[in-house]
C-alpha positions as CSV (number, residue, x, y, z in Angstrom):
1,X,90.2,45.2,-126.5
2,X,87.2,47.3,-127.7
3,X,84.2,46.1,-126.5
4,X,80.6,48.2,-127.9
5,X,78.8,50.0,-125.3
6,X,75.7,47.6,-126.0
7,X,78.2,44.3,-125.7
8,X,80.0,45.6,-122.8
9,X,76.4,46.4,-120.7
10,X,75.1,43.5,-121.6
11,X,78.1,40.9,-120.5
12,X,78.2,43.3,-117.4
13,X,74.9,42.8,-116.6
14,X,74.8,38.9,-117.2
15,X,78.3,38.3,-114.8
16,X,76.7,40.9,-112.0
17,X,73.8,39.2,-111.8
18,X,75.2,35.3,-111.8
19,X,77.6,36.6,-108.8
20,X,74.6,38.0,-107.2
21,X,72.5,35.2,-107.8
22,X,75.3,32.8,-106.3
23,X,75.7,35.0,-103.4
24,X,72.0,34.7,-102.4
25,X,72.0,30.9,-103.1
26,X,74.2,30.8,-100.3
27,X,72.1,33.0,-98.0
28,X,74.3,36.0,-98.7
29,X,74.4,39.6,-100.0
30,X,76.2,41.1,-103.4
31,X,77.2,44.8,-101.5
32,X,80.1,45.7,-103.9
33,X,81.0,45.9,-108.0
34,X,84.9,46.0,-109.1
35,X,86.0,45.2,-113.0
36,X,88.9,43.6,-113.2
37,X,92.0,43.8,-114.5
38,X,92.0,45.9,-118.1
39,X,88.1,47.0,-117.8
40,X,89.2,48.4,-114.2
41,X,92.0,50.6,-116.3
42,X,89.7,51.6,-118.9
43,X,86.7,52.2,-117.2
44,X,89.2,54.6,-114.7
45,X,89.9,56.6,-118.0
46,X,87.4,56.2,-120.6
47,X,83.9,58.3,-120.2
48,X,82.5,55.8,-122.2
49,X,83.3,52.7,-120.5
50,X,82.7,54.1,-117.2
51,X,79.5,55.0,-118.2
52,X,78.8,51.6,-119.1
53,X,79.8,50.0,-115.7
54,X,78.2,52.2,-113.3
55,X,74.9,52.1,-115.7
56,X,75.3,48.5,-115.0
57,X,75.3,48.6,-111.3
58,X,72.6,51.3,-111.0
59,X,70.7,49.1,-112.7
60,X,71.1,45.7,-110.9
61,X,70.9,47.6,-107.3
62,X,71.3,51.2,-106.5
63,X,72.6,49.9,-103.1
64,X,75.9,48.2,-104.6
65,X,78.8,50.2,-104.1
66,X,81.5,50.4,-107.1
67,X,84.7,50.4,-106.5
68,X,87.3,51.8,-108.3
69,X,90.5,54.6,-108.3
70,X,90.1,57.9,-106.6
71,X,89.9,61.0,-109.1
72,X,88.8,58.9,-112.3
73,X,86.5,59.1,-114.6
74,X,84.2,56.1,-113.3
75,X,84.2,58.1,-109.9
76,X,83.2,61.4,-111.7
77,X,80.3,59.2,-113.3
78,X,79.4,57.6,-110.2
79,X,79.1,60.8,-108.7
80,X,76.9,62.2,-111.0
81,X,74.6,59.0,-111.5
82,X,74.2,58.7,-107.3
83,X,76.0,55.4,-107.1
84,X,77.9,55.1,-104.3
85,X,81.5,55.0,-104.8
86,X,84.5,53.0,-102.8
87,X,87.4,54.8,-103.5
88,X,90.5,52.4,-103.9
89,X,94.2,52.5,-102.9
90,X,96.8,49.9,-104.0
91,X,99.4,49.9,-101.4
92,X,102.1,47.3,-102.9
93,X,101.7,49.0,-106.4
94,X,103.5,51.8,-107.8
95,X,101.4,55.3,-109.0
96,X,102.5,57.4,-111.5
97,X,102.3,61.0,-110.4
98,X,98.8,61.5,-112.4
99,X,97.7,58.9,-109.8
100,X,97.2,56.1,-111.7
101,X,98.7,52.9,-111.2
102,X,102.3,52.5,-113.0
103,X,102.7,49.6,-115.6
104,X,103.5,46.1,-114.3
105,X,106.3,46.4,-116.9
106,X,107.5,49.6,-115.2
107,X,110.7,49.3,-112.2
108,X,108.7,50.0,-109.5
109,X,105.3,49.0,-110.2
110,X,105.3,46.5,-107.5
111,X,106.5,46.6,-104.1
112,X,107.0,43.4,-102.3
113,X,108.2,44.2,-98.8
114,X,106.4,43.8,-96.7
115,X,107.0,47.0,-94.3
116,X,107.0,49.1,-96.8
117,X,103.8,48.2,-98.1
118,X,102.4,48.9,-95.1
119,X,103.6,52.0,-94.5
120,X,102.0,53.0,-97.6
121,X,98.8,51.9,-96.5
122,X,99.1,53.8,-93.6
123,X,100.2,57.1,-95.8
124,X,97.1,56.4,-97.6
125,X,94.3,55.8,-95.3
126,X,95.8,58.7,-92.1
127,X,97.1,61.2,-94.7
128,X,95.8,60.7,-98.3
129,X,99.3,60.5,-99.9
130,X,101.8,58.4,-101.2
131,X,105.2,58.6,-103.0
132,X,105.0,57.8,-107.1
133,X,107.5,56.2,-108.7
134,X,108.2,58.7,-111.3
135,X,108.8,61.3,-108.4
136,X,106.7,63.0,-105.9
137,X,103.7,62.5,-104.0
138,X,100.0,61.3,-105.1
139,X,97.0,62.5,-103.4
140,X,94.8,59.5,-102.8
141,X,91.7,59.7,-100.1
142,X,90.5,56.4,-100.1
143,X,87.4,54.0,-98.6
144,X,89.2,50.9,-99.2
145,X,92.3,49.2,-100.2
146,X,93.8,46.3,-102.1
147,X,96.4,44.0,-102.2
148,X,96.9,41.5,-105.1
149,X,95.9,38.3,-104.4
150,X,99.2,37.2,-107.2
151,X,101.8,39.6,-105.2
152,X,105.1,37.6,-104.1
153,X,104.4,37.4,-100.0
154,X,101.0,39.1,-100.2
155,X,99.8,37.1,-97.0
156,X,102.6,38.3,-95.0
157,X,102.1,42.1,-96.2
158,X,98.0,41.7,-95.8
159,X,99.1,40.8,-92.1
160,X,102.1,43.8,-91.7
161,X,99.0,46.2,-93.1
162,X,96.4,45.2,-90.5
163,X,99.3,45.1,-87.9
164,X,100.4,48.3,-88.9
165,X,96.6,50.2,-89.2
166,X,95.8,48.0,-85.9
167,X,98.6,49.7,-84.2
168,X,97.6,53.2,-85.3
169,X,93.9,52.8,-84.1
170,X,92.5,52.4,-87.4
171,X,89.9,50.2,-87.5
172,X,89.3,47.6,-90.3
173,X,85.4,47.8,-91.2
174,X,83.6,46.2,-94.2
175,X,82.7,49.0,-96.8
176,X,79.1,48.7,-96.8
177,X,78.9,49.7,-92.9
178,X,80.1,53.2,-93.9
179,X,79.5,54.1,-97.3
180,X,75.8,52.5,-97.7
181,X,73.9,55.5,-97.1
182,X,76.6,57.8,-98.5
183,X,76.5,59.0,-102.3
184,X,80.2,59.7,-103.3
């Protein structure tokens, strides 16, 4: 869907602020910004929708981090606007070898056990790699990962990733405690 720039900022700017404005209702803090679902996508590969989004959160609070995929274009944007920047890894989804994420509709584009998944977490956060499914290896440093809440099993393979990252002396720390004070 095509959204204008103007349309896009402005229904950006509305659902940002109604979260935020919730949040402190509640006597808590709005610290991070993800789009969702096909803005996510486009905002990873169009200049002009990335634009757009981090504009957005620069605007409602320069101490919001965005979050979004490692080597895009919303990261190149965030970067050069001084917004601070979560870089994010999927675990129990598939990446193409350009390292974005493969195609629900693709064999491969998600990964259900529960192990596994893990063991691509652990690939991702100790040495910035994981395996594509069209061959190869991705490089992905990330901040932060995520693990779809509509994933068959996802609360068993959220436990097997802590377990795992546990186990390996990794510790599990909210974003903000590392990445406020640090332009990406």
């Amino acid at each position: 869907m095509e959204v204008v720039p103007q349309d896009l900022a402005a229904d950006l700017l509305y659902q940002i602020s109604a979260v935020r404005g919730v949040a402190e209702a509640l006597g808590m803090q709005l610290k991070h910004v993800k789009p969702h679902g096909a803005l996510y996508n486009m905002a990873c590969v169009r200049r002009d929708y990335a634009n757009v989004v981090v504009r957005v959160v620069k605007m409602v609070s320069p101490s919001l981090i965005l979050i979004g995929l490692p080597g895009s274009e919303m990261e190149r944007v965030a970067k050069r606007e001084r917004v601070i920047y979560a870089k994010e890894g999927f675990p129990e989804r598939g990446y193409l070898s350009d390292g974005t994420l493969a195609p629900r509709t693709m064999k491969g584009a998600l990964i259900t056990d529960p192990d596994r998944v893990a063991e691509r977490a652990s690939s991702m956060v100790s040495s910035g790699m994981v395996d594509s499914i069209d061959g190869g290896e991705v490089r992905l440093s990330v901040d932060t990962l995520c693990v779809h809440s509509d994933t068959p099993g996802v609360v068993e393979i959220a436990s097997a990733i802590r377990k795992k990252l546990k186990l390996e002396g990794v510790a599990v720390k909210d974003i903000s405690s590392f990445l406020r004070s640090e332009v990406r």
